[in-house]
Each structure stands twice: as C-alpha cells, then as structure tokens.
N, C-alpha and C positions, 0 to 999 in steps of 0.2 A: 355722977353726971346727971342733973337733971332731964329725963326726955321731952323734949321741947320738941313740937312739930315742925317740919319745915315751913307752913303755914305759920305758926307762931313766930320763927326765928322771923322771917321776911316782915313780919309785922310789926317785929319791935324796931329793925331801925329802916323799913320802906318810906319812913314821913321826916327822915335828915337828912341833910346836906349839914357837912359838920363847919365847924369857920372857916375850913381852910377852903371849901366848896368841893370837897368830895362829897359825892351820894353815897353814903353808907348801906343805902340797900343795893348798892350795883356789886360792893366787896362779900366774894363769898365765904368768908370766914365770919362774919356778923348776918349773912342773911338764909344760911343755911346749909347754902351750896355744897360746901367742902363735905360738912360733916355727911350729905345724902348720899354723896359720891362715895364716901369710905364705905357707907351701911350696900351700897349696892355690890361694889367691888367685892367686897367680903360675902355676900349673898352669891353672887355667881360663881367666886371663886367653889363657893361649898354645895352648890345647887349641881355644877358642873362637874364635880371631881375630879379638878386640874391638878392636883396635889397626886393623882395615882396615873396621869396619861401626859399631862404635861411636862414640861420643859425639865429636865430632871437635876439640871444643873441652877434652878431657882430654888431657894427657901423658902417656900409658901408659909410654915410657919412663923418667920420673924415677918413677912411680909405683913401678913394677918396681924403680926403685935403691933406694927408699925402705922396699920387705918386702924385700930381700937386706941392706940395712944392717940392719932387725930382728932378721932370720936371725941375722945376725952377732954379734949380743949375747950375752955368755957367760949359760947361765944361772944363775941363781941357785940357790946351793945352801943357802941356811936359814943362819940365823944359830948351830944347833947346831954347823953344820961351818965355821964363820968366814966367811959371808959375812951379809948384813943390813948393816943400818946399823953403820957404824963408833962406834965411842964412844959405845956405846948404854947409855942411863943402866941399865935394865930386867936390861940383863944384868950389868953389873957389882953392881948389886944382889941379886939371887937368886941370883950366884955367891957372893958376900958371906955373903949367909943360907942359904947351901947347899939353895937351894929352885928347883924345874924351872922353875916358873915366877911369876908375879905372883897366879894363885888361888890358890896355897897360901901366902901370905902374909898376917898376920894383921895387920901393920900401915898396911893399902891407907889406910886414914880420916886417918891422916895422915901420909901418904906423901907426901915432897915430890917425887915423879915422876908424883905421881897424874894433874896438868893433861898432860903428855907422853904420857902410857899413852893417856887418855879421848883425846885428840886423834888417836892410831897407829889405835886399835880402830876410832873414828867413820870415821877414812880407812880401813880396810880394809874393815869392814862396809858402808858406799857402795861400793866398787867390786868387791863381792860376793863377800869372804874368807869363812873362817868363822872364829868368834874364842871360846876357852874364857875362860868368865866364870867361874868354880865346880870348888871341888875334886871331881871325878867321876873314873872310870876313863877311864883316855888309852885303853888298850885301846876299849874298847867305843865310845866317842866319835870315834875315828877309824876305825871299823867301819861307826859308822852313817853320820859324814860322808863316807865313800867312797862311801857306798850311796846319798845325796845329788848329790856331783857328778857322778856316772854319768849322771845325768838334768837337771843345771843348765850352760845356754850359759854359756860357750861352752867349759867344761872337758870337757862331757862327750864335743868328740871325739874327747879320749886314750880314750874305751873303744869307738869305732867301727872294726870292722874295715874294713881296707882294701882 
C-alpha cells in the first residue's frame, strides 16, 4: 500500500465532480477519510489496551485484521482519472456530448440513463456525498463544499491537525 497522506488523498480527487455530478472529494474512500479512520481506531484500540480490560467477548484481533485490510484498499482516484465504475453509461455519454458533466445536459427528460443517474445520486446523497444538480460554477461550488466538509463527520478529519 502506498502511504499517501490524508492531505494528498483529498488532493487528488478535491477538484472532481465526476459526470454523473458526484463530488468525489465529499466520498471517503477516494478522499481519505476511511483509511484515517481505520489508522486511528487501530491506534487507540493499542494506545488503550482494550484487548486486556475490554469487552471480552469481542475479537480485537480480527477486528485489527479487518481496519488493516481497509487500510489496504487502493484509493479511489475519481472517475476523471479512470477509476469509478467501469463501463459507466454517464460517462461515455458526456464524453460523447462533449459535456463535463450530466447538469449541463439538456437532454436529462429523456435520457435513457436518467433511472441509472437518479439511482447513483440517491446512493451517494444517503451515504452523505455531495452531488451537483444544476449548471453553476464548479469553481465556487467546490469552494463552498470544502467549506462544508471541513465541519461534516466523518470527512472533516482530513482538516484536523494531528
């Protein structure tokens, strides 16, 4: 596994919004989140020595294999720089229409990806992406939702000093 900083993770995909209008630096498994989470967890679990007063009826040791196998997950680098879903209809479309993404498309209403799109957004918005609906400035929209996650669990511990 490459040690990539949380700093670095957030940096490679903080500047996409992928076609389908997910913000790829709001998802914690491409911006870092996940993997700081497992490196903490596994710190206090051994900082603390919950394995000799704790719960005795837990497996701290497979627990332990279970955030290093996390660890282990390449992250995700956004579907701009080839990774996302393979064969993703969204994007062969807006490369098609030479358009960045699915808001600047004028033919959403009868878009035969439309069911795929509403289905991606509904799954990201539940598990608390953020998702561009509307042609607006990317600039200024990924200004404020930085300014967003800085304060929203569990991304906001990529901006806590350590």
């Amino acid at each position: 596994m490459k040690n990539t900083s949380k700093a670095e993770a957030f940096a490679n995909v903080r500047d996409q919004i992928g076609f389908c209008g997910i913000w790829c630096g709001s998802c914690v498994v491409g911006n870092g989140t996940l993997r700081e989470l497992t490196e903490r967890y596994k710190e206090i679990i051994s900082v603390y020595g919950l394995e000799a007063w704790g719960p005795k009826d837990f497996d701290y040791s497979e627990f332990l294999k279970g955030l290093t196998s996390v660890q282990s997950m390449p992250l995700c680098l956004g579907c701009l720089r080839g990774d996302g879903r393979e064969n993703c209809e969204m994007r062969a479309c807006a490369l098609d229409k030479n358009i960045s993404d699915c808001a600047l498309c004028h033919g959403l209403v009868t878009c035969e990806h439309t069911h795929t799109l509403q289905k991606m957004r509904s799954g990201a918005l539940k598990a608390g992406l953020l998702v561009k609906t509307e042609d607006i400035d990317c600039k200024e929209l990924l200004e404020k939702w930085t300014r967003e996650l800085k304060n929203k669990w569990p991304s906001r511990i990529l901006f806590m000093n350590d």
